[in-house]
Each structure stands twice: as structure tokens, then as C-alpha cells.
N, C-alpha and C positions, 0 to 999 in steps of 0.2 A: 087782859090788855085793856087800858083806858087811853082815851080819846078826849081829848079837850084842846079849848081853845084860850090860851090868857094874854092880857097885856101888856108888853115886852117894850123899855124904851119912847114910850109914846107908839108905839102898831099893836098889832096882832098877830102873836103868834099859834100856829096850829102842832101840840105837842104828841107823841105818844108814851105810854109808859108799859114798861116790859115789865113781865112777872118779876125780874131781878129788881127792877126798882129804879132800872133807868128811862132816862128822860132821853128822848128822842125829837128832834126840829123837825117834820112833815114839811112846813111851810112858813112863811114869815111875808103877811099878807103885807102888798109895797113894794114888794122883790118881781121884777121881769121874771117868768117863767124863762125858759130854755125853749122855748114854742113864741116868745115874743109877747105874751100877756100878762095884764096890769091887772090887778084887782084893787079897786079905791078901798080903804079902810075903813067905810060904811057899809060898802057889799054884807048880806048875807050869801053863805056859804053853804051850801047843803055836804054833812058830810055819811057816809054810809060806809061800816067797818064791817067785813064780811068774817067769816067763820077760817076762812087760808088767810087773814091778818091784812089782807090787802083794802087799801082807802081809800076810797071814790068820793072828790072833790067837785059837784060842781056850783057854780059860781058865775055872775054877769060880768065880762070884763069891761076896762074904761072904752071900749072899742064897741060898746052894745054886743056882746058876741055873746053866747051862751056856749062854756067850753064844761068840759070835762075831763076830770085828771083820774089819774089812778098813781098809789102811792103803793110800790111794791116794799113789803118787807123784808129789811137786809139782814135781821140777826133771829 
């Protein structure tokens, strides 16, 4: 499993890629989370890929918040 982050459009996108060879969108920094958070597209993003595949995002929102995500693996 890899983990990277590329430039998509003018943003940031946070991809993954599966043993098959697919490409997977985690995140697409600029996008309202579903929780209501913003992340500017200078944010550094701390990201940490655990060993059950799962993705722990945290990050400063435009809000001064310090959140954390977690990215459950769907395939």
C-alpha cells in the first residue's frame, strides 16, 4: 500500500494505491470535511498508515482547530 500526496487542478490531493494498482482519493484538501472542516491548501498534514490499512489525518483547520481523521479502508 502507498500513500502520497499530489497536485490535482490547482489543490491537493491525498491518494492511495492498492496492491492492484488502483488509485484511491482519501482526500482532496479544500473540500468541507462532513464534520464541517476546512483545510487551507498550505496546511501541513500529518499523515500515518497503519499496518489494518487504516489512515490517520491530522491537520490545522481554517478554524485554528487541531482535528483528526481516520481513513477506514473500503477494498
Amino acid at each position: 500500500m502507498l500513500r502520497c500526496a499530489v497536485f490535482t487542478n490547482g489543490g491537493n490531493t491525498i491518494v492511495m494505491r492498492a496492491a492492484d494498482g488502483t488509485f484511491r482519493v482519501v482526500y482532496n484538501i479544500g473540500d468541507i470535511t462532513e464534520a464541517g472542516d476546512l483545510f487551507p491548501s498550505n496546511t501541513q498534514i500529518e499523515l500515518d498508515l497503519r499496518d489494518d490499512r487504516r489512515l490517520y489525518l491530522i491537520a490545522n483547520s481554517i478554524y485554528d482547530k487541531r482535528v483528526l481523521y481516520v481513513a477506514e479502508p473500503l477494498f
